[in-house]
HTML snippet that shows the backbone in 3Dmol.js (N, CA, C, O; Angstrom):
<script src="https://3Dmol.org/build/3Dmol-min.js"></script>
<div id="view" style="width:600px;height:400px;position:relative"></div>
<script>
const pdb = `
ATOM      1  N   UNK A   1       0.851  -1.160   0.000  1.00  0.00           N
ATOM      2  CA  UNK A   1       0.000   0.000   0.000  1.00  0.00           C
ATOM      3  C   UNK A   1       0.904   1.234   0.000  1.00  0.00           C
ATOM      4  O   UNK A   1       1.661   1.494   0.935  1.00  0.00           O
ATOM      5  N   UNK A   2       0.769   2.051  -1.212  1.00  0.00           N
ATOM      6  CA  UNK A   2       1.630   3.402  -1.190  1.00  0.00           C
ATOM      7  C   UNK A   2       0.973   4.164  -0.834  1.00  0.00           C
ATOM      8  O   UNK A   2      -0.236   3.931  -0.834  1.00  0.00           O
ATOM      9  N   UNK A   3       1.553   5.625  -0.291  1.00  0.00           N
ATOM     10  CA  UNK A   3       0.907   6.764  -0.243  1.00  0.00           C
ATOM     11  C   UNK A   3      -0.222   7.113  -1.296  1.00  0.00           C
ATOM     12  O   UNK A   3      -0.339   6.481  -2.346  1.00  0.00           O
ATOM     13  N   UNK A   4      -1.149   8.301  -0.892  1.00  0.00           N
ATOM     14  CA  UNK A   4      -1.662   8.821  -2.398  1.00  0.00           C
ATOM     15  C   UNK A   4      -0.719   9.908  -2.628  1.00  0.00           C
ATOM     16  O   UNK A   4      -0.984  10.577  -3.627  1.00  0.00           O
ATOM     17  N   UNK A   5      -0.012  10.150  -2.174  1.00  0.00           N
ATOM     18  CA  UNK A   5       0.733  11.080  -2.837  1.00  0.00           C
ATOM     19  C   UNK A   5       1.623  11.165  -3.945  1.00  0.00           C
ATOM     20  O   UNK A   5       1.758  11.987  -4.852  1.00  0.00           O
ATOM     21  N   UNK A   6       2.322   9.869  -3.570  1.00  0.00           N
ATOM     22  CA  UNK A   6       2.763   9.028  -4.614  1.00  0.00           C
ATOM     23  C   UNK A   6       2.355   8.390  -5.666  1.00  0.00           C
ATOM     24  O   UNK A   6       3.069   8.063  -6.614  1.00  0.00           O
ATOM     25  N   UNK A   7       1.138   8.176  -5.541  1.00  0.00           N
ATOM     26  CA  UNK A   7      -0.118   7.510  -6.524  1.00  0.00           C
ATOM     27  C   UNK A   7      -0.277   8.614  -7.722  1.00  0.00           C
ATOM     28  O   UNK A   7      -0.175   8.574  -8.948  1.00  0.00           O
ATOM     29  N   UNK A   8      -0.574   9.611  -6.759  1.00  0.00           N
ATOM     30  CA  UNK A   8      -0.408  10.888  -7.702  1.00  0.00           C
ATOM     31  C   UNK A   8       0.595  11.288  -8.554  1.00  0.00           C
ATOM     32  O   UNK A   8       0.391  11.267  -9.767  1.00  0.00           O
ATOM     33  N   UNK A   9       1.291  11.528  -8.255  1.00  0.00           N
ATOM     34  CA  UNK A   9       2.785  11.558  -8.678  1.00  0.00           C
ATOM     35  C   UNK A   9       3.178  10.194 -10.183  1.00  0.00           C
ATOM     36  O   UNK A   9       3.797  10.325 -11.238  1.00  0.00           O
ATOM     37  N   UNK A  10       2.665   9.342  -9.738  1.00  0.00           N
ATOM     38  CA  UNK A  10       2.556   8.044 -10.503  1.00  0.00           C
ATOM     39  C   UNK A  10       1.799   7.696 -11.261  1.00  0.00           C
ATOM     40  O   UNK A  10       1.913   6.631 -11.868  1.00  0.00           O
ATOM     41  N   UNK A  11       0.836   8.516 -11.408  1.00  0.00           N
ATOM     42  CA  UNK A  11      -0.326   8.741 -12.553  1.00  0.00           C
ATOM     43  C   UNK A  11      -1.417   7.489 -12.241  1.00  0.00           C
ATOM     44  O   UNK A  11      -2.324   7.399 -13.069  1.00  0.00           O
ATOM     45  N   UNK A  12      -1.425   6.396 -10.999  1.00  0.00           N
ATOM     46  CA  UNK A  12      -2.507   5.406 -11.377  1.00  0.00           C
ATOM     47  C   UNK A  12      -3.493   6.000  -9.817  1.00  0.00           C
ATOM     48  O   UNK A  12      -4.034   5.278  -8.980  1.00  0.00           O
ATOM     49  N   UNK A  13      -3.447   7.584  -9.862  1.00  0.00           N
ATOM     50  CA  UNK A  13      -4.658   8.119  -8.918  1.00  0.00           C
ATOM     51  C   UNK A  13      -4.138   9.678  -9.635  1.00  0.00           C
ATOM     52  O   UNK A  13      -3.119  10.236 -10.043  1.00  0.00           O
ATOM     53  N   UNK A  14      -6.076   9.984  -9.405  1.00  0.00           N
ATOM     54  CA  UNK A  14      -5.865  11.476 -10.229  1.00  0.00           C
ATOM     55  C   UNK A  14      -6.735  11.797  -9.754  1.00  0.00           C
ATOM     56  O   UNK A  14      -7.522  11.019  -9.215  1.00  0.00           O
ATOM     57  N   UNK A  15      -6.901  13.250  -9.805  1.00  0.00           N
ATOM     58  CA  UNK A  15      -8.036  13.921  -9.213  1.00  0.00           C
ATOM     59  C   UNK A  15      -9.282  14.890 -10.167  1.00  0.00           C
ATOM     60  O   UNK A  15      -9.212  15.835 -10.953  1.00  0.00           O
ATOM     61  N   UNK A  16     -10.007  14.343  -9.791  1.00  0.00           N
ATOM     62  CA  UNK A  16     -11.385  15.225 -11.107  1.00  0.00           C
ATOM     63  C   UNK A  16     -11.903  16.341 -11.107  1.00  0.00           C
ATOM     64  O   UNK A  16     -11.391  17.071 -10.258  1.00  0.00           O
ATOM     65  N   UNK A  17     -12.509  16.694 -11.547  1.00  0.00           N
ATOM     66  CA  UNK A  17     -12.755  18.555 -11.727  1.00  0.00           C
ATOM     67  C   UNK A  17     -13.069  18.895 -10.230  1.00  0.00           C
ATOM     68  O   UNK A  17     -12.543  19.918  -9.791  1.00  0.00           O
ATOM     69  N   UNK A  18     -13.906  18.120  -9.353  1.00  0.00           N
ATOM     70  CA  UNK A  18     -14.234  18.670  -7.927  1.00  0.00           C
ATOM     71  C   UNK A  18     -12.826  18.073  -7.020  1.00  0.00           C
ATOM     72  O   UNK A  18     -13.086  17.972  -5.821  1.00  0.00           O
ATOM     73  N   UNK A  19     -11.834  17.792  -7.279  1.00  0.00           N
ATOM     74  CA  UNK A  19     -10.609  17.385  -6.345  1.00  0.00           C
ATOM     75  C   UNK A  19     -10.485  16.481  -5.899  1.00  0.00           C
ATOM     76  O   UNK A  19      -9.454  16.138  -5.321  1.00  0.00           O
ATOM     77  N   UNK A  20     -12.026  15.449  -6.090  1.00  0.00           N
ATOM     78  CA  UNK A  20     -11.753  14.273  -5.772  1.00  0.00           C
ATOM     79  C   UNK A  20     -10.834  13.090  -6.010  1.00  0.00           C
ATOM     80  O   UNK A  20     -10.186  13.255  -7.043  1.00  0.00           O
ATOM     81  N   UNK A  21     -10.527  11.777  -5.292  1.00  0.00           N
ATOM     82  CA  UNK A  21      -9.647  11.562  -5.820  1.00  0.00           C
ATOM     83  C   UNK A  21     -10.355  10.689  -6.353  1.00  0.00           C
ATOM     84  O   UNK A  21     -11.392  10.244  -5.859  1.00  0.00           O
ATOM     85  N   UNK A  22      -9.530  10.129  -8.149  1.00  0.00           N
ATOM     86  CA  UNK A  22     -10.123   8.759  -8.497  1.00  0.00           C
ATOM     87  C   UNK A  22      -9.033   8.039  -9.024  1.00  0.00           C
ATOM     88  O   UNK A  22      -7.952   8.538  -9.339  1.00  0.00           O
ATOM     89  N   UNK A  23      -9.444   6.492  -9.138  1.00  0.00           N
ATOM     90  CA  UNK A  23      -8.678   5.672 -10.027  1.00  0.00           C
ATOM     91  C   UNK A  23      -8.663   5.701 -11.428  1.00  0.00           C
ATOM     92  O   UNK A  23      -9.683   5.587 -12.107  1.00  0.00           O
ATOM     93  N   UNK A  24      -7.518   5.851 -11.886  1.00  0.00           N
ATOM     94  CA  UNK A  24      -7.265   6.322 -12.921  1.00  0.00           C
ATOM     95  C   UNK A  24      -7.662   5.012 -13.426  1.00  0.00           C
ATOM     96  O   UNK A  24      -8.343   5.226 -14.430  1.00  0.00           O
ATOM     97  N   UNK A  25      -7.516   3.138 -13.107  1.00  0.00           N
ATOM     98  CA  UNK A  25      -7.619   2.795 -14.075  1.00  0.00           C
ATOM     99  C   UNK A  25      -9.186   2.204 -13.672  1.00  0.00           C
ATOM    100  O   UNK A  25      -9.289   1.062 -14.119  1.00  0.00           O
ATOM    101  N   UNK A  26     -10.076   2.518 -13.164  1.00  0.00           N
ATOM    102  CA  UNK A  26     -11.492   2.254 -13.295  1.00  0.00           C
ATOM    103  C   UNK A  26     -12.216   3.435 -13.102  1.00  0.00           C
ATOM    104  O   UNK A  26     -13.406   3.502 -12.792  1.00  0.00           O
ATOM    105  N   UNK A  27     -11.454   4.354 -13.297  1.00  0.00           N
ATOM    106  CA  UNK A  27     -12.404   6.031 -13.450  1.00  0.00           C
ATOM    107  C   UNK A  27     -13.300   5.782 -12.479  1.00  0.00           C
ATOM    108  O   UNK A  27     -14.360   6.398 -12.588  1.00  0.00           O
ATOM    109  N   UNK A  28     -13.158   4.900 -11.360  1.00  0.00           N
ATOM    110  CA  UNK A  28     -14.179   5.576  -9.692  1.00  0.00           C
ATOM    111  C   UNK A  28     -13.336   6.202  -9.156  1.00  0.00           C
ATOM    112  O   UNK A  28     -12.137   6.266  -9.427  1.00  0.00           O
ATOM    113  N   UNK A  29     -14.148   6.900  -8.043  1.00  0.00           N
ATOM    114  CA  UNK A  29     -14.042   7.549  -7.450  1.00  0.00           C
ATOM    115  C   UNK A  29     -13.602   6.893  -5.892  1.00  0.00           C
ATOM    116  O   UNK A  29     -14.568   6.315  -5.393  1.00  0.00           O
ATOM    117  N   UNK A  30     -12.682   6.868  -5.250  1.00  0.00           N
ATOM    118  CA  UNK A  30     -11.953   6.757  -3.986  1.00  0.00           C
ATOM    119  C   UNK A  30     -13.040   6.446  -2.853  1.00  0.00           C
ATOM    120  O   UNK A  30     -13.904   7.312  -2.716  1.00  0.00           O
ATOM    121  N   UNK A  31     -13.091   5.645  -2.261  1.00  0.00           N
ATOM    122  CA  UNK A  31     -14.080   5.510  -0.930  1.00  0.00           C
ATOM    123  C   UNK A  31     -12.915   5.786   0.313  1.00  0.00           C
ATOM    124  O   UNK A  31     -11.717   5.687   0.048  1.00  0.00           O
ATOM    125  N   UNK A  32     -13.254   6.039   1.292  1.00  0.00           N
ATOM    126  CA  UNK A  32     -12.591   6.463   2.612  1.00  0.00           C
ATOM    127  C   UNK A  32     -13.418   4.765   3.643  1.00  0.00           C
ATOM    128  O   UNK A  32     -14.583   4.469   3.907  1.00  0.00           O
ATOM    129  N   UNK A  33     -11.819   3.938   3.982  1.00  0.00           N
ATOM    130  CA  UNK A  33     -12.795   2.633   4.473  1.00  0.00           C
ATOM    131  C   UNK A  33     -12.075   2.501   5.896  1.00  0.00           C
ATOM    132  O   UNK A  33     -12.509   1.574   6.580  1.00  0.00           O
ATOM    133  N   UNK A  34     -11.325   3.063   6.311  1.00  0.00           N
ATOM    134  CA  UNK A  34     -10.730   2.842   8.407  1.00  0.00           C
ATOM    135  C   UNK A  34     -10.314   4.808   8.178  1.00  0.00           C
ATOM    136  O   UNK A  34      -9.818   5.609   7.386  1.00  0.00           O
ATOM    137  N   UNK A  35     -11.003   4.691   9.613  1.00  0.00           N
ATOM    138  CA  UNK A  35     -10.346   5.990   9.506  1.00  0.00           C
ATOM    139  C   UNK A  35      -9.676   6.065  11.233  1.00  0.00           C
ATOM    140  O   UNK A  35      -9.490   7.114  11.850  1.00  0.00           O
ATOM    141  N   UNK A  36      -9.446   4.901  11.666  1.00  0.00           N
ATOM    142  CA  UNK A  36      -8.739   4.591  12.658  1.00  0.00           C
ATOM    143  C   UNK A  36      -7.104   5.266  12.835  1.00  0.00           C
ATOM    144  O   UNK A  36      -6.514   5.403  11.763  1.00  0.00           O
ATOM    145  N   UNK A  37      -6.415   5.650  13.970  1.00  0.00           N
ATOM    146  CA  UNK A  37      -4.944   5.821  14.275  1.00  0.00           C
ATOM    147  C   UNK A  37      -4.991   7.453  13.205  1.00  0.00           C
ATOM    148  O   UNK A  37      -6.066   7.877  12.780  1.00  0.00           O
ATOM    149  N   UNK A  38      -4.067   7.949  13.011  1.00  0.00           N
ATOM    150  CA  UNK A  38      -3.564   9.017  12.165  1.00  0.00           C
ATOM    151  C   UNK A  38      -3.873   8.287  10.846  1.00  0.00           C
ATOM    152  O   UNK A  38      -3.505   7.216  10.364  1.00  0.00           O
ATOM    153  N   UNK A  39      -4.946   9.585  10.322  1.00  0.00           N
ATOM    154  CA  UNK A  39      -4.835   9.638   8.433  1.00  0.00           C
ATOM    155  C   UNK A  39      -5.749   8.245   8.273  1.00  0.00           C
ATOM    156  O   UNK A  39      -5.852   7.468   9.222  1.00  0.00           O
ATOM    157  N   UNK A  40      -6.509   7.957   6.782  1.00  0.00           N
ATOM    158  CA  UNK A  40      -7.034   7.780   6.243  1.00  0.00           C
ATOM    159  C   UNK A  40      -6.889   6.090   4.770  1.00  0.00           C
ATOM    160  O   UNK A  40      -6.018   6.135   3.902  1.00  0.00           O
ATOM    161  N   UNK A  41      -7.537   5.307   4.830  1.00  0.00           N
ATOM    162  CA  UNK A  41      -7.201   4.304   4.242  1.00  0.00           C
ATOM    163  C   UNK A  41      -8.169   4.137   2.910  1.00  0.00           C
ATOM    164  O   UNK A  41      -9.182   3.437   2.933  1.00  0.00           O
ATOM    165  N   UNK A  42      -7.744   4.840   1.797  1.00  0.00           N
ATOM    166  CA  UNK A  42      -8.594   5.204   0.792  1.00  0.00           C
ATOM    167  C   UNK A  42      -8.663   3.638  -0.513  1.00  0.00           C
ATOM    168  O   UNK A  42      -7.781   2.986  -1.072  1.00  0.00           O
ATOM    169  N   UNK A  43      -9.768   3.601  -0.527  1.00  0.00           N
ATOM    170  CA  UNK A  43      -9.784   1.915  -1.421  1.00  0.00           C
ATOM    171  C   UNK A  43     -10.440   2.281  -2.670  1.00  0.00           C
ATOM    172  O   UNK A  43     -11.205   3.246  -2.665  1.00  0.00           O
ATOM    173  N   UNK A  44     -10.220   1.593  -3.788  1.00  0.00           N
ATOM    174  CA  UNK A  44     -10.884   1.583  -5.156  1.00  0.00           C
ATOM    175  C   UNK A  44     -12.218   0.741  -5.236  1.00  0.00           C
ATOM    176  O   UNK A  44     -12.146  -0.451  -5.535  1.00  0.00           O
ATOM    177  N   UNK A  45     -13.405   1.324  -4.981  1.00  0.00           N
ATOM    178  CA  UNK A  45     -14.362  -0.091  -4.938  1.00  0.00           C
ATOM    179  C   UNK A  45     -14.687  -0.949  -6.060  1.00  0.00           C
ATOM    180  O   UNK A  45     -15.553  -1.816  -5.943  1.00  0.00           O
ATOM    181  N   UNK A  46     -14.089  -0.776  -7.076  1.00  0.00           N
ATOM    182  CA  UNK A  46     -14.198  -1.476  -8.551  1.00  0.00           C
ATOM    183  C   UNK A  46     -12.967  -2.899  -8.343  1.00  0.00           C
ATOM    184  O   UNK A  46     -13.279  -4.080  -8.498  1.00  0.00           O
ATOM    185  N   UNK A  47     -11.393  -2.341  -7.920  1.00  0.00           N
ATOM    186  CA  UNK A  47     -10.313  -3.133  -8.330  1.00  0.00           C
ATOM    187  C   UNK A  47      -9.740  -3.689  -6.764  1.00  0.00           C
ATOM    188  O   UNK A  47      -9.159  -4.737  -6.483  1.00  0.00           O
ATOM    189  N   UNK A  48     -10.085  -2.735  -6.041  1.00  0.00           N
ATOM    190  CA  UNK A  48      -9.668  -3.106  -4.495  1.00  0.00           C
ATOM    191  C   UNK A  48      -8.101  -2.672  -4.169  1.00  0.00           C
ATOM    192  O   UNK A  48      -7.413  -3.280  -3.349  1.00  0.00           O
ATOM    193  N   UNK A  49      -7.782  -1.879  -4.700  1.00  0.00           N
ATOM    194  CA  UNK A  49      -6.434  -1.410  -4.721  1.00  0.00           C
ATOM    195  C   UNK A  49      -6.436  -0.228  -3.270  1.00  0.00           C
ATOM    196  O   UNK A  49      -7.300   0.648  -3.221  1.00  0.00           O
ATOM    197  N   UNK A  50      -5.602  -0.333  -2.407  1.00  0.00           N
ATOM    198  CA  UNK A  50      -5.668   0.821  -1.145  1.00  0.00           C
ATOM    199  C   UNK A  50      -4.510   1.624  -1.110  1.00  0.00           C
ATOM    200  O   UNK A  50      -3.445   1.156  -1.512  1.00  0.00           O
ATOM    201  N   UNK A  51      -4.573   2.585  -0.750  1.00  0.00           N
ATOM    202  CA  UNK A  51      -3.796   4.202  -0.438  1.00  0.00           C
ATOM    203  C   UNK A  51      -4.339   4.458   0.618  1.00  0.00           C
ATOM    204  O   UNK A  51      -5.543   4.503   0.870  1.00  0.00           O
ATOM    205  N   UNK A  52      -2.843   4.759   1.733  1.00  0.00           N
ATOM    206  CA  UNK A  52      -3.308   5.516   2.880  1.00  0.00           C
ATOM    207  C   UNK A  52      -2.469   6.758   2.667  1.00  0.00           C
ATOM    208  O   UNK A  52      -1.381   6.974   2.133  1.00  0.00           O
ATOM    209  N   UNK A  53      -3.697   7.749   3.496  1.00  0.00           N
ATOM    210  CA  UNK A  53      -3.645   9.085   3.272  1.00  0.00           C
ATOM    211  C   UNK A  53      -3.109   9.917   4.451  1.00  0.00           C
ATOM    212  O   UNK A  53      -3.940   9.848   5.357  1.00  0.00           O
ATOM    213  N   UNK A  54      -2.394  10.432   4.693  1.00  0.00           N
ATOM    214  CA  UNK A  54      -1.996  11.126   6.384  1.00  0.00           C
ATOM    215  C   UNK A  54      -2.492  12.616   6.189  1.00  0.00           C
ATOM    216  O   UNK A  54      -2.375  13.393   5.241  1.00  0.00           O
ATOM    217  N   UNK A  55      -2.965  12.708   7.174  1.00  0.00           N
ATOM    218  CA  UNK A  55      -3.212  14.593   7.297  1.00  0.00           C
ATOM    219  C   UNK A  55      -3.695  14.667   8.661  1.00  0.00           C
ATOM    220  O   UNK A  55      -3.985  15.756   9.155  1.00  0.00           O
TER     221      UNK A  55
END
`;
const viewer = $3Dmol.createViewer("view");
viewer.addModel(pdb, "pdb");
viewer.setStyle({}, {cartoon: {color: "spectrum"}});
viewer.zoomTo();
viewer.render();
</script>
């Protein structure tokens, strides 16, 4: 599991006209699934691919 920051950076997460984030390779849109400890565990609900997010 990489950052999204890195995802970003890496072109297979992008963000859409409202900033959301999506998967670039099933064009959804990011679900938010533990939001347990520091930051955020963002999943693809199409491919199941996860990014955790810190802020």
């Amino acid at each position: 599991m990489s950052s999204v920051t890195k995802a970003l950076r890496s072109g297979t997460v992008r963000k859409d006209t409202y900033e959301r984030l999506v998967c670039d390779d099933c064009n959804r849109q990011l679900t938010t699934r533990d939001r347990g400890g520091v930051g955020w565990r963002r999943v693809c609900p199409d491919c199941g691919r996860e990014w955790k997010q810190l802020r």
